[in-house]
CHARMM internal coordinates of N, CA and C (Angstrom, degrees):
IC EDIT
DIST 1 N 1 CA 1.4503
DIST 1 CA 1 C 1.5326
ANGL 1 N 1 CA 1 C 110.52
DIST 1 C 2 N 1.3261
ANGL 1 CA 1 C 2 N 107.74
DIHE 1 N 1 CA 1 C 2 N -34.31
DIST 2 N 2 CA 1.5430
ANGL 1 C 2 N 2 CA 103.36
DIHE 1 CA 1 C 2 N 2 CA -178.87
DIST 2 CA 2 C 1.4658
ANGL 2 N 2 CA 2 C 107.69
DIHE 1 C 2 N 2 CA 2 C -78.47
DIST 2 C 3 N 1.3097
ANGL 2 CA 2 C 3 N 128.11
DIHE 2 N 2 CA 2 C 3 N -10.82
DIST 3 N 3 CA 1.5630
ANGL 2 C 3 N 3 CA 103.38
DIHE 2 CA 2 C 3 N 3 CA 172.57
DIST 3 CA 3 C 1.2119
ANGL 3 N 3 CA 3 C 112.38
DIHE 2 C 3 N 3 CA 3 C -103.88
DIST 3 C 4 N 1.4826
ANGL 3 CA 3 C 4 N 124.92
DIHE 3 N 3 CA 3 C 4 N 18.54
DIST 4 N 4 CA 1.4961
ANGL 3 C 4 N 4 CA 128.38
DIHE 3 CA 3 C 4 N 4 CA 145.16
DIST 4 CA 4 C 1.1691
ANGL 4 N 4 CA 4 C 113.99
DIHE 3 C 4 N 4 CA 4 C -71.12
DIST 4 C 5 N 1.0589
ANGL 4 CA 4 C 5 N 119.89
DIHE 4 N 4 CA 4 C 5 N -60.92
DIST 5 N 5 CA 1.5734
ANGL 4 C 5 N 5 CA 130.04
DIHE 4 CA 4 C 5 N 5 CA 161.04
DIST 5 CA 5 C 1.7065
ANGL 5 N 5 CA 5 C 109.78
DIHE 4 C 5 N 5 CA 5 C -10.68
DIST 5 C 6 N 1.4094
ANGL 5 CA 5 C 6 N 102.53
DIHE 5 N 5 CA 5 C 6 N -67.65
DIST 6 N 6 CA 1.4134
ANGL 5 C 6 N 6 CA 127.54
DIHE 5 CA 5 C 6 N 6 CA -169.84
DIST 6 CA 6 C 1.4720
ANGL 6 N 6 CA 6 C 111.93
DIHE 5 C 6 N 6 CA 6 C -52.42
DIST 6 C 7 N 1.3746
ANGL 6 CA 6 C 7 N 106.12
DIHE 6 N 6 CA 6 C 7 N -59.09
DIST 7 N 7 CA 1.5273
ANGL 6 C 7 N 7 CA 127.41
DIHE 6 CA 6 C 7 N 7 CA 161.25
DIST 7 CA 7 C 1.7565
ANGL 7 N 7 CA 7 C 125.81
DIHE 6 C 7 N 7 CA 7 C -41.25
DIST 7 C 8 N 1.5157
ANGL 7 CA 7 C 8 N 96.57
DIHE 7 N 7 CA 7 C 8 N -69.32
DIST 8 N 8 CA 1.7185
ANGL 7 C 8 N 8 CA 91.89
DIHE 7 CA 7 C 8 N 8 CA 168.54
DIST 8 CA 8 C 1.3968
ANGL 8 N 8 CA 8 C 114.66
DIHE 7 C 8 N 8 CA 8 C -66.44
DIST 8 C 9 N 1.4391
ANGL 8 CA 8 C 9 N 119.99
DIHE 8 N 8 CA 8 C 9 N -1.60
DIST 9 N 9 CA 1.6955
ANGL 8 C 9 N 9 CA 104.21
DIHE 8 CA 8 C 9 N 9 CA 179.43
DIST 9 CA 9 C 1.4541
ANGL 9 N 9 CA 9 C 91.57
DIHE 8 C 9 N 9 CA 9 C -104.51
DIST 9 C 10 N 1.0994
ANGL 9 CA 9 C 10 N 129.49
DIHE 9 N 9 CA 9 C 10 N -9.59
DIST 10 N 10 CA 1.9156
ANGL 9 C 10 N 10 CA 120.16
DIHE 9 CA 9 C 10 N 10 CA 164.70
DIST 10 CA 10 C 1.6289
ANGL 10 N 10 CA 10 C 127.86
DIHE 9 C 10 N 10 CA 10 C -91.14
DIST 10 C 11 N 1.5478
ANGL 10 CA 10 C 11 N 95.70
DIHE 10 N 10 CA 10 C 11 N -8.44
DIST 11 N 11 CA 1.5976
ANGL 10 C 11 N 11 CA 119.29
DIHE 10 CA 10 C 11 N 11 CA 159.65
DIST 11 CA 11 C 1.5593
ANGL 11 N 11 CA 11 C 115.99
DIHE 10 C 11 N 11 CA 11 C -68.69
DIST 11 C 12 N 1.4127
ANGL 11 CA 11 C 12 N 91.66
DIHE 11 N 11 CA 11 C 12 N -49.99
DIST 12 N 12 CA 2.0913
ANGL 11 C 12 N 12 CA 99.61
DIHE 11 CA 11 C 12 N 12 CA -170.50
DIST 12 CA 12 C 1.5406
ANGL 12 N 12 CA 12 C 98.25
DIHE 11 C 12 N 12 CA 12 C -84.09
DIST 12 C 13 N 1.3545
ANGL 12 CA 12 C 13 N 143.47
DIHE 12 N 12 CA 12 C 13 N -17.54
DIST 13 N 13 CA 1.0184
ANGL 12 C 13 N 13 CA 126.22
DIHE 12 CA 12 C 13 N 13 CA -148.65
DIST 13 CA 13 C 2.0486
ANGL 13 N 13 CA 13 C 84.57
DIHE 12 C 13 N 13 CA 13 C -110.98
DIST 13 C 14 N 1.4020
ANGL 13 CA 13 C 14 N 100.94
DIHE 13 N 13 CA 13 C 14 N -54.57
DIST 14 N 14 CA 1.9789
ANGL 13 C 14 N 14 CA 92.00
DIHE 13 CA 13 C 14 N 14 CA 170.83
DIST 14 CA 14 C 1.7168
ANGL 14 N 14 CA 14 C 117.21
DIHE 13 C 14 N 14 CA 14 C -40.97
DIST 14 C 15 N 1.3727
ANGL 14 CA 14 C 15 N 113.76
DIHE 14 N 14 CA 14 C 15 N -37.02
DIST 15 N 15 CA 1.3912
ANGL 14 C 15 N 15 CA 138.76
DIHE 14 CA 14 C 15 N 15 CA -147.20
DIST 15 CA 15 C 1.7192
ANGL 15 N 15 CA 15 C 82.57
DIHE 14 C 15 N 15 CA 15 C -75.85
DIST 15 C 16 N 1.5962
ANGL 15 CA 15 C 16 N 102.89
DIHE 15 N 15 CA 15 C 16 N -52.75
DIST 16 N 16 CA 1.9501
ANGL 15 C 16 N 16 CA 91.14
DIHE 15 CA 15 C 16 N 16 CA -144.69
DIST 16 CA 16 C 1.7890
ANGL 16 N 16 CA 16 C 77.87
DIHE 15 C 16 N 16 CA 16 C -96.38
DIST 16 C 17 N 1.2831
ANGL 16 CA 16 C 17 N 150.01
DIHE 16 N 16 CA 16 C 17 N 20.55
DIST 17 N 17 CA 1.1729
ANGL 16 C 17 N 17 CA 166.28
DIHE 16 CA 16 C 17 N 17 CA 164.24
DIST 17 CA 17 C 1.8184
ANGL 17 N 17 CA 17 C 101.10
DIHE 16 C 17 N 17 CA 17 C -71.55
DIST 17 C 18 N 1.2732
ANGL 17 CA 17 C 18 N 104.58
DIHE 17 N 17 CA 17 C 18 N -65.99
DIST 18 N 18 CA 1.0805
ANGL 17 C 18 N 18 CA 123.08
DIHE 17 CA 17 C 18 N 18 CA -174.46
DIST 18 CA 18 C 1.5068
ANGL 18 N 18 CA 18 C 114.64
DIHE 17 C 18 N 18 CA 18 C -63.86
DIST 18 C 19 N 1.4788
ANGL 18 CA 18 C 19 N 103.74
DIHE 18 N 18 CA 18 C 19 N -54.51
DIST 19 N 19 CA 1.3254
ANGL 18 C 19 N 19 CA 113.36
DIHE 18 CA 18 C 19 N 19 CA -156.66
DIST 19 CA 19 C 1.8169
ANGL 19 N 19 CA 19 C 94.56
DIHE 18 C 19 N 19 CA 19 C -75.32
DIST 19 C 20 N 1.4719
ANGL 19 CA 19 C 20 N 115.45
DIHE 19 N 19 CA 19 C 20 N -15.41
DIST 20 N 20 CA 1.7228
ANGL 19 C 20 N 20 CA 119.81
DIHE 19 CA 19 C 20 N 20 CA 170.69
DIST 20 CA 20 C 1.3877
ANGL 20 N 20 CA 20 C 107.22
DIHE 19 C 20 N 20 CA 20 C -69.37
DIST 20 C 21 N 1.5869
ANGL 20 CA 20 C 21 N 112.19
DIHE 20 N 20 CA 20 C 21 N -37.08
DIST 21 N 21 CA 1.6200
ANGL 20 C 21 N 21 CA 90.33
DIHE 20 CA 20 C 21 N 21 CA -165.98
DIST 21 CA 21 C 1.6426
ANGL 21 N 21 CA 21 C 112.21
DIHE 20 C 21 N 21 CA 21 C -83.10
DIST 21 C 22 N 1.5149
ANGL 21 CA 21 C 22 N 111.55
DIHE 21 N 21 CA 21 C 22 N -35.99
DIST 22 N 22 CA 1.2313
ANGL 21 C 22 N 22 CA 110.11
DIHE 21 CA 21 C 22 N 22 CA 168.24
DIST 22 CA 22 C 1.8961
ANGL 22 N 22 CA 22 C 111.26
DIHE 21 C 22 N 22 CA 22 C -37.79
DIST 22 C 23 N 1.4358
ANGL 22 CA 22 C 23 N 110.09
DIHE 22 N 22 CA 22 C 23 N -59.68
DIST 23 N 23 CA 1.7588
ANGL 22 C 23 N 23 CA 97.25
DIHE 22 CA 22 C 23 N 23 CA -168.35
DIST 23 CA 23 C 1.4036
ANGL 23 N 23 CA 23 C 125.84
DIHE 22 C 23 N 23 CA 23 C -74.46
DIST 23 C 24 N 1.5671
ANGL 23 CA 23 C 24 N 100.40
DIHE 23 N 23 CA 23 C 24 N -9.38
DIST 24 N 24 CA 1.7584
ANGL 23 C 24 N 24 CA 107.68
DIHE 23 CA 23 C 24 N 24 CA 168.22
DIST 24 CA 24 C 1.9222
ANGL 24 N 24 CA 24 C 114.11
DIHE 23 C 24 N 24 CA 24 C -99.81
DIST 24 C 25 N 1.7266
ANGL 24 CA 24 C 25 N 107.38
DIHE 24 N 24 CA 24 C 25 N 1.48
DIST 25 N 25 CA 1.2591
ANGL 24 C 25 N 25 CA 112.55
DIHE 24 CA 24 C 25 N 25 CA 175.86
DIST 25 CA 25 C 1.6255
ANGL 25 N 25 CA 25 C 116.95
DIHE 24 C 25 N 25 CA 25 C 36.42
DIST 25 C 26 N 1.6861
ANGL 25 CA 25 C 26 N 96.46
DIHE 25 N 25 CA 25 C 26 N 38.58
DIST 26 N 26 CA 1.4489
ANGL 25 C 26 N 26 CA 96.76
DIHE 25 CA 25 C 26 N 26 CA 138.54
DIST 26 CA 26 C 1.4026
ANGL 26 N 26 CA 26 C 151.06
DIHE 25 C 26 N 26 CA 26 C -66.49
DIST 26 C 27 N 1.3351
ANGL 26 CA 26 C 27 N 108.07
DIHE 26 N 26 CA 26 C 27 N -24.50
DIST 27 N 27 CA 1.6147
ANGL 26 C 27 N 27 CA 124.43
DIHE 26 CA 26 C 27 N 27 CA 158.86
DIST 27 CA 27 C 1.4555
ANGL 27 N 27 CA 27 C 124.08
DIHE 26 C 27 N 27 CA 27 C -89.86
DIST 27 C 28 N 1.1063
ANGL 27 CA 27 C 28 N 137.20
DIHE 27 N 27 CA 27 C 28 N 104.29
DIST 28 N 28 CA 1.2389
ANGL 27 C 28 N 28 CA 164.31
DIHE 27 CA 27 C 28 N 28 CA -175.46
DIST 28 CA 28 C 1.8865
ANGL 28 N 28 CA 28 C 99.26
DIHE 27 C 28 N 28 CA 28 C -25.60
DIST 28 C 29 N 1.2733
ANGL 28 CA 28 C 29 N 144.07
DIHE 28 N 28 CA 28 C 29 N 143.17
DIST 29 N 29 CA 1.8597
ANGL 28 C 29 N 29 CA 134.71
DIHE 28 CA 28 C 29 N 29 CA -134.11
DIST 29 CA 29 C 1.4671
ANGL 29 N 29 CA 29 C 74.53
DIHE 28 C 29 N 29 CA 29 C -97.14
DIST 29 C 30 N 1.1851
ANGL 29 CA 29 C 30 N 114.92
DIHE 29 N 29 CA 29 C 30 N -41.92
DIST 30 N 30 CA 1.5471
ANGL 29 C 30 N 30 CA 121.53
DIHE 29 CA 29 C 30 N 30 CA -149.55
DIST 30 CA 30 C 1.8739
ANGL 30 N 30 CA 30 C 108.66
DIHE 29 C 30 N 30 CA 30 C -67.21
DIST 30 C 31 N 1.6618
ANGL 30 CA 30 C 31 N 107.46
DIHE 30 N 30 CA 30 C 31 N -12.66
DIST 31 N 31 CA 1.2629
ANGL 30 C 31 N 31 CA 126.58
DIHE 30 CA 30 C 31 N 31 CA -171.79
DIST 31 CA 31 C 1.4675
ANGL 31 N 31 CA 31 C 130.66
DIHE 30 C 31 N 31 CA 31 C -102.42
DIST 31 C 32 N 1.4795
ANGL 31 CA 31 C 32 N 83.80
DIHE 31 N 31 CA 31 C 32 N -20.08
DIST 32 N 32 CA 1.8934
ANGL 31 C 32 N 32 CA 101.88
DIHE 31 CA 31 C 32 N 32 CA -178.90
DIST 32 CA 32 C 1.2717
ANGL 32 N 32 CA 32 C 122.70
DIHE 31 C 32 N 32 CA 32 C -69.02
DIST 32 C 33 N 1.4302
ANGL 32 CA 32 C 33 N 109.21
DIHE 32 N 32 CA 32 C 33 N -6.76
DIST 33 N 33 CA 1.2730
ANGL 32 C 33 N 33 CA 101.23
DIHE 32 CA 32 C 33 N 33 CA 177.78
DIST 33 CA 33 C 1.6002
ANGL 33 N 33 CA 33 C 109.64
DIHE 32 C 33 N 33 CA 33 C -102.83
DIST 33 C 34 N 0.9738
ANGL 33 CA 33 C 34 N 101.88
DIHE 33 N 33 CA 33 C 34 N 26.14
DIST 34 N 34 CA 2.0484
ANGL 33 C 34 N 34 CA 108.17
DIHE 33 CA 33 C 34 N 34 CA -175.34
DIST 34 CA 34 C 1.8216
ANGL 34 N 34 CA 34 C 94.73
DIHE 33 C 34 N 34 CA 34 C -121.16
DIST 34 C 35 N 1.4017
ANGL 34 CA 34 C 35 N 125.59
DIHE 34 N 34 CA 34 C 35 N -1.20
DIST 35 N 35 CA 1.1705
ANGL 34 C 35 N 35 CA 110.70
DIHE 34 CA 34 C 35 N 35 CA 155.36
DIST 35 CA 35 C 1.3072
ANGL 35 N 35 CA 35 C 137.78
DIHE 34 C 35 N 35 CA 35 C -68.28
DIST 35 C 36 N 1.4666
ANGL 35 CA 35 C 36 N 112.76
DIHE 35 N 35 CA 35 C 36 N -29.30
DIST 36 N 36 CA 1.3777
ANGL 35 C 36 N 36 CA 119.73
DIHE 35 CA 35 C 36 N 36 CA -168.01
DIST 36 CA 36 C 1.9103
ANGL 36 N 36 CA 36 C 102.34
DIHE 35 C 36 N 36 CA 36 C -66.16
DIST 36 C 37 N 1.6243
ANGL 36 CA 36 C 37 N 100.77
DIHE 36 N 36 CA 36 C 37 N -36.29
DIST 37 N 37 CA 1.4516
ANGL 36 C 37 N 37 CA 121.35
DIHE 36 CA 36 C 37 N 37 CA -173.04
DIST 37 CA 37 C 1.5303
ANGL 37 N 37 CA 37 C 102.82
DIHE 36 C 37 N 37 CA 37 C -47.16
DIST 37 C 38 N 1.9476
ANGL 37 CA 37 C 38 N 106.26
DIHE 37 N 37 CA 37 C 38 N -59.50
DIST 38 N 38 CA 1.2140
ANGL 37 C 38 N 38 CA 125.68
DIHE 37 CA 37 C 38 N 38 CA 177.57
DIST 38 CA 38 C 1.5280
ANGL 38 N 38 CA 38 C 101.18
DIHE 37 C 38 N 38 CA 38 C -28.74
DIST 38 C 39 N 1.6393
ANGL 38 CA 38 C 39 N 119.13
DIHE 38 N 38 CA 38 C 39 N -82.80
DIST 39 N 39 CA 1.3694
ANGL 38 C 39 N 39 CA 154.64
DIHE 38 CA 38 C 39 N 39 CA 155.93
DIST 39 CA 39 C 1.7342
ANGL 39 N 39 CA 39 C 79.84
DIHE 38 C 39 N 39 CA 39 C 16.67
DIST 39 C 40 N 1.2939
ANGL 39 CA 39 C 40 N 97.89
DIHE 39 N 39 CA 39 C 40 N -106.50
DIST 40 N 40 CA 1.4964
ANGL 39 C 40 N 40 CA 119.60
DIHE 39 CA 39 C 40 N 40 CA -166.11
DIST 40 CA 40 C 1.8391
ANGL 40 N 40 CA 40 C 107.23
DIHE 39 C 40 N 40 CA 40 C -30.32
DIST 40 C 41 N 1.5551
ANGL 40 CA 40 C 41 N 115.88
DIHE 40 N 40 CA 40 C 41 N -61.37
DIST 41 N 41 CA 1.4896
ANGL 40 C 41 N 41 CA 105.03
DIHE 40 CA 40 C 41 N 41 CA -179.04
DIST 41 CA 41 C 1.3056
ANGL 41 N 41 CA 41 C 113.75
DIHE 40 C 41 N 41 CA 41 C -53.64
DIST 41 C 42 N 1.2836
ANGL 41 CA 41 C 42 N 123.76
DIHE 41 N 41 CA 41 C 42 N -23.88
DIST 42 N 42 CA 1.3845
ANGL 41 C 42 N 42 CA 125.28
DIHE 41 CA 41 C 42 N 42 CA -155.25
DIST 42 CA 42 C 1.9961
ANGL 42 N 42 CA 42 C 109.53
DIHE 41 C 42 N 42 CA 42 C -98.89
DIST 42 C 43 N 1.5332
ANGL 42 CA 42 C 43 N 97.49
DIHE 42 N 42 CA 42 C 43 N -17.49
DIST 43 N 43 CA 1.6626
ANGL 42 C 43 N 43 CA 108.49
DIHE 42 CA 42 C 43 N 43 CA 144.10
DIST 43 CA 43 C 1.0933
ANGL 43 N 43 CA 43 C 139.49
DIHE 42 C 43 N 43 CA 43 C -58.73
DIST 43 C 44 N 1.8746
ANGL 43 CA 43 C 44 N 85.43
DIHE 43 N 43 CA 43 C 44 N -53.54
DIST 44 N 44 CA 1.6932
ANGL 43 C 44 N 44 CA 92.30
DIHE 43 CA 43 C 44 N 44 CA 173.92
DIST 44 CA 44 C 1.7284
ANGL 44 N 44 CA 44 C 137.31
DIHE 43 C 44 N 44 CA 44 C -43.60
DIST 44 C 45 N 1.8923
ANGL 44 CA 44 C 45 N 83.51
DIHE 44 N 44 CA 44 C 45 N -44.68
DIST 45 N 45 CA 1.2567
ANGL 44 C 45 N 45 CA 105.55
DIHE 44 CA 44 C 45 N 45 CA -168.19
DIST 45 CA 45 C 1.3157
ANGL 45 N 45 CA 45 C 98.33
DIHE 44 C 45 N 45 CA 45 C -61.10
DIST 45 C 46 N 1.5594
ANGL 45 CA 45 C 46 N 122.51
DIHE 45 N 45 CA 45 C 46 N -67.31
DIST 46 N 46 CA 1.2128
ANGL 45 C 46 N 46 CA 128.03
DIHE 45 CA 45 C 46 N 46 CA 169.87
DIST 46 CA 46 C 1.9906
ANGL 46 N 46 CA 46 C 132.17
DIHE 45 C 46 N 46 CA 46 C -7.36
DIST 46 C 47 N 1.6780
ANGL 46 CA 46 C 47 N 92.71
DIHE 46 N 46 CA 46 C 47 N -54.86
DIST 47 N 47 CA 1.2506
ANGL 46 C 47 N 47 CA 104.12
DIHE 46 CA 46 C 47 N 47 CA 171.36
DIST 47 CA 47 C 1.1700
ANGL 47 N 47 CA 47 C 108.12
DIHE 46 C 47 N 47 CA 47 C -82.38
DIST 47 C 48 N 1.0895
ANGL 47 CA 47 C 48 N 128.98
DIHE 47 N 47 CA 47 C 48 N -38.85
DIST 48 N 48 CA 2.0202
ANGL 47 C 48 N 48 CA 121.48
DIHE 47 CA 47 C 48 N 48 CA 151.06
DIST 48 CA 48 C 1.6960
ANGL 48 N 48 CA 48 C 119.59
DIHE 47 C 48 N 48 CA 48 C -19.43
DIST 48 C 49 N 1.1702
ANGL 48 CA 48 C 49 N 103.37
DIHE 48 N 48 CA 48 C 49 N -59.15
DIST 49 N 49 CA 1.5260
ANGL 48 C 49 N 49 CA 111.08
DIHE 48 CA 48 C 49 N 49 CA -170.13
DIST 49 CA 49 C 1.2027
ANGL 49 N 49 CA 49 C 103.33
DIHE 48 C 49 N 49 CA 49 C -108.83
DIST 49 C 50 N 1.2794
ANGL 49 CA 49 C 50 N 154.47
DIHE 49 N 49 CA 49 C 50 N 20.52
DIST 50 N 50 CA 1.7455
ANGL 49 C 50 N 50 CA 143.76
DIHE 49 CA 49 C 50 N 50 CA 99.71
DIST 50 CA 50 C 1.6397
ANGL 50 N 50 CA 50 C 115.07
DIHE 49 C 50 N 50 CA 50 C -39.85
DIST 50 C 51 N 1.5548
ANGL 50 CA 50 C 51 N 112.86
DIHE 50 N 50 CA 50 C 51 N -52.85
DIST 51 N 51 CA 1.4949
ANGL 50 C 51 N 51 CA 104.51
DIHE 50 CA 50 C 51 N 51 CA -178.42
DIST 51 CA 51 C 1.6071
ANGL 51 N 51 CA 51 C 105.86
DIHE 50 C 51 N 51 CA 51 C -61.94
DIST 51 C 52 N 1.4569
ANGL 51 CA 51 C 52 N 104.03
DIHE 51 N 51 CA 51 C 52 N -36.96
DIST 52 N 52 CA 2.0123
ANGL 51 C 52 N 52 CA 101.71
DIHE 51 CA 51 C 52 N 52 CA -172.01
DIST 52 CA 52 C 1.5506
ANGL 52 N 52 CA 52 C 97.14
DIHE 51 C 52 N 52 CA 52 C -62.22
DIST 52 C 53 N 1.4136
ANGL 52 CA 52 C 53 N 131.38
DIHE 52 N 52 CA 52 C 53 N -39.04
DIST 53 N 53 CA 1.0409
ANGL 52 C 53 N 53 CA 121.22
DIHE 52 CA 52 C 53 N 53 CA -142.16
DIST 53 CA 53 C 2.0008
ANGL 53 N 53 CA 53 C 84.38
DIHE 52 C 53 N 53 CA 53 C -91.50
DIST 53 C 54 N 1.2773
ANGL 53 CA 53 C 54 N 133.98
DIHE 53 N 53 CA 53 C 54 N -46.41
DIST 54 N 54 CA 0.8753
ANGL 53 C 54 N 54 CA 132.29
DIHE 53 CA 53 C 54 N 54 CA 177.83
DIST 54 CA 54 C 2.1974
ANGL 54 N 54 CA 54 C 113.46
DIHE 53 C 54 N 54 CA 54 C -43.30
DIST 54 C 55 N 1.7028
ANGL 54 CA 54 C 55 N 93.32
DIHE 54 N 54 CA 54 C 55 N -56.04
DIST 55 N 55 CA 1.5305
ANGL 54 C 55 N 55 CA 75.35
DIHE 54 CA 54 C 55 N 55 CA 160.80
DIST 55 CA 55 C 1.2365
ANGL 55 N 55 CA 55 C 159.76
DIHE 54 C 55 N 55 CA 55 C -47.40
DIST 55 C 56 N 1.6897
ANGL 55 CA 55 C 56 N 100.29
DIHE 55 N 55 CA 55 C 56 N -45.45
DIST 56 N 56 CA 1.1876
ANGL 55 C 56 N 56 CA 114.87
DIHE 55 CA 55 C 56 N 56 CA 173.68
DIST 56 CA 56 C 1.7953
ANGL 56 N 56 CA 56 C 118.28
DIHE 55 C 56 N 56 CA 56 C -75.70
DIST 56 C 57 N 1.3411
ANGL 56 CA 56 C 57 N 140.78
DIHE 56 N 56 CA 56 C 57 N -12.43
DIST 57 N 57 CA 1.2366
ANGL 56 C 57 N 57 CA 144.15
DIHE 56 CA 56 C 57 N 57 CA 133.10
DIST 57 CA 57 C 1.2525
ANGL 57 N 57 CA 57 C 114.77
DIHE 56 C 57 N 57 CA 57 C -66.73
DIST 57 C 58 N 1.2540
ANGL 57 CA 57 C 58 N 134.17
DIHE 57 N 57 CA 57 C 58 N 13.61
DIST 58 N 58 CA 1.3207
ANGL 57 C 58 N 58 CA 110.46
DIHE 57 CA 57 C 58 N 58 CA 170.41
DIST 58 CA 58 C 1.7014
ANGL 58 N 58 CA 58 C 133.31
DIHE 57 C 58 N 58 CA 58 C -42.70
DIST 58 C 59 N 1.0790
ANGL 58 CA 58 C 59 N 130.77
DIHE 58 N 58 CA 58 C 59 N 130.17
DIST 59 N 59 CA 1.5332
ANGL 58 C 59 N 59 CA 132.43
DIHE 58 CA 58 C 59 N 59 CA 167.17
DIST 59 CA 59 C 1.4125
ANGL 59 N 59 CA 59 C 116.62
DIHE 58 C 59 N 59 CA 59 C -68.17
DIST 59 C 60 N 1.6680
ANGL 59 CA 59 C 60 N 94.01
DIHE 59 N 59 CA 59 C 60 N 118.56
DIST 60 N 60 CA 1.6830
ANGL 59 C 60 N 60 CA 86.62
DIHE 59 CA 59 C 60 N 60 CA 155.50
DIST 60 CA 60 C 1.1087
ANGL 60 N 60 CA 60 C 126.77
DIHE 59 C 60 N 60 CA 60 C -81.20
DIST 60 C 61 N 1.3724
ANGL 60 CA 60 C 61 N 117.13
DIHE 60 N 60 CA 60 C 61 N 167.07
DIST 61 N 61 CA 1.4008
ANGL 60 C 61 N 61 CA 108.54
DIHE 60 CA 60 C 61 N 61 CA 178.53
DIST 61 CA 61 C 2.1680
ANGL 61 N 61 CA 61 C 92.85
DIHE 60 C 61 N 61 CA 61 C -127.52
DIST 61 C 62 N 1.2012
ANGL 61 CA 61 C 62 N 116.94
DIHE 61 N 61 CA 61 C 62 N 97.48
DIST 62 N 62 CA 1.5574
ANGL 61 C 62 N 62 CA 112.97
DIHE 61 CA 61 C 62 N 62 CA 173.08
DIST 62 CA 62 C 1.4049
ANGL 62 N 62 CA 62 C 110.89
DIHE 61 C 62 N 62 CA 62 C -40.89
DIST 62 C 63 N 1.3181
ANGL 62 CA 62 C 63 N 99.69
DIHE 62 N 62 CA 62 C 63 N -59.26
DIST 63 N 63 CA 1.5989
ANGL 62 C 63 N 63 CA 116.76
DIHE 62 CA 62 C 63 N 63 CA -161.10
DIST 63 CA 63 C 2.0456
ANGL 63 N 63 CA 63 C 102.44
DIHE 62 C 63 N 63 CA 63 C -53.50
DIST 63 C 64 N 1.2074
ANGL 63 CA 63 C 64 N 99.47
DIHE 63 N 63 CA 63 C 64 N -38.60
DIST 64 N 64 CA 1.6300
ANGL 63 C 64 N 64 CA 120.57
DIHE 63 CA 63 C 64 N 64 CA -175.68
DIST 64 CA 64 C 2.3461
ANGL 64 N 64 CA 64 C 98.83
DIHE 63 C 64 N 64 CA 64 C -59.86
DIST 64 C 65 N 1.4159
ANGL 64 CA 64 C 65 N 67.03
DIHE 64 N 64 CA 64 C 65 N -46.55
DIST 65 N 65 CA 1.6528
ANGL 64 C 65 N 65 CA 81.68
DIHE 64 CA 64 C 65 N 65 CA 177.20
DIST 65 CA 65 C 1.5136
ANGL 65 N 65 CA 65 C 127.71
DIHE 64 C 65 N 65 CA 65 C -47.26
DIST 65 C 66 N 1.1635
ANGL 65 CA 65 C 66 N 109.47
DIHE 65 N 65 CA 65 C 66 N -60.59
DIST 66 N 66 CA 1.4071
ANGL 65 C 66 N 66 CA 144.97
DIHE 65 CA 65 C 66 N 66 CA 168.69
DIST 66 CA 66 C 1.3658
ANGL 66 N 66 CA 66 C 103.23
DIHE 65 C 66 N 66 CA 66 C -48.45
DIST 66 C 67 N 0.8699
ANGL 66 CA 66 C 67 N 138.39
DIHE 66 N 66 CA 66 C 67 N -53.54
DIST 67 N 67 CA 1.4779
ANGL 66 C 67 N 67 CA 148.80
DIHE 66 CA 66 C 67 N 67 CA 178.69
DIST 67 CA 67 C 1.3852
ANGL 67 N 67 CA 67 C 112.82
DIHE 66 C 67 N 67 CA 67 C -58.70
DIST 67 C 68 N 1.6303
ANGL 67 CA 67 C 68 N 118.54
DIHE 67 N 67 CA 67 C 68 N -60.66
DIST 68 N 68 CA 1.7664
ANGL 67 C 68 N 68 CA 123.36
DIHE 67 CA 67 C 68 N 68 CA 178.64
DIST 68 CA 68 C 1.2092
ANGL 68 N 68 CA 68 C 100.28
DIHE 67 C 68 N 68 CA 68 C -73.63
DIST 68 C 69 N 1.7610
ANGL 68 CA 68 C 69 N 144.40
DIHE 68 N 68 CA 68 C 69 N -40.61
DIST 69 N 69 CA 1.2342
ANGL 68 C 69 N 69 CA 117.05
DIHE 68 CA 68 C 69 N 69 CA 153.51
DIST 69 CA 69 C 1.9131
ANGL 69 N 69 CA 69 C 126.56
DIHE 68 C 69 N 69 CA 69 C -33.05
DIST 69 C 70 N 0.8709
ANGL 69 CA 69 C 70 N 97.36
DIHE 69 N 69 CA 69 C 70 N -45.92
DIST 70 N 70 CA 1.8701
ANGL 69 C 70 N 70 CA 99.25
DIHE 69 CA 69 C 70 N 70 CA -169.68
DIST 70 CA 70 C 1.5213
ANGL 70 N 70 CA 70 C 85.25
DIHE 69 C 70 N 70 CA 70 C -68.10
DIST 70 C 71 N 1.2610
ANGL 70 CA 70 C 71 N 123.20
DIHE 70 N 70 CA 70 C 71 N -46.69
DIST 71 N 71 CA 1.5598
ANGL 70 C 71 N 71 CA 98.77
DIHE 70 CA 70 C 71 N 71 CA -166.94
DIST 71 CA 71 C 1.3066
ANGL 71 N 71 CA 71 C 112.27
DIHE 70 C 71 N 71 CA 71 C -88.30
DIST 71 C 72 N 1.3190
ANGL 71 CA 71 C 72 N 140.87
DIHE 71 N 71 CA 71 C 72 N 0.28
DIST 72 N 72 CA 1.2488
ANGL 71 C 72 N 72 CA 132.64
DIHE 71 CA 71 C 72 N 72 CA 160.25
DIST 72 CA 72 C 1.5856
ANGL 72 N 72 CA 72 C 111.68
DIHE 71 C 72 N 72 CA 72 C -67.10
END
COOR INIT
IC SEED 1 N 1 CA 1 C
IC BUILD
């Protein structure tokens, strides 16, 4: 649940990001449509480095351990 959390608050925060530069036309008209693109790589990446970050904390589990030993 918390990395929904995580997600819709990187949705609303790109979203009203976006939806600022369009009404102060800091990004050039001809360009605005290569944000959404941005948008998407910049998820990806995101879910990139949740899975890295999920790997590298991985939990052991001993007790889990103990168990696939006996069955090997």
């Amino acid at each position: 649940m918390k990395h929904i959390l995580k997600i819709i608050a990187l949705l609303v925060t790109i979203s009203a990001m976006w939806i600022g530069l369009l009404e102060m036309s800091v990004v050039p008209q001809n360009q605005t449509w290569l944000l959404p693109i941005y948008f998407i790589v910049s998820l990806g990446c995101y879910g990139l480095l949740m899975v890295g970050i999920g790997l590298m904390h991985f939990p052991t589990c001993p007790h889990e351990a103990v168990l696939l030993q006996q069955n090997i």
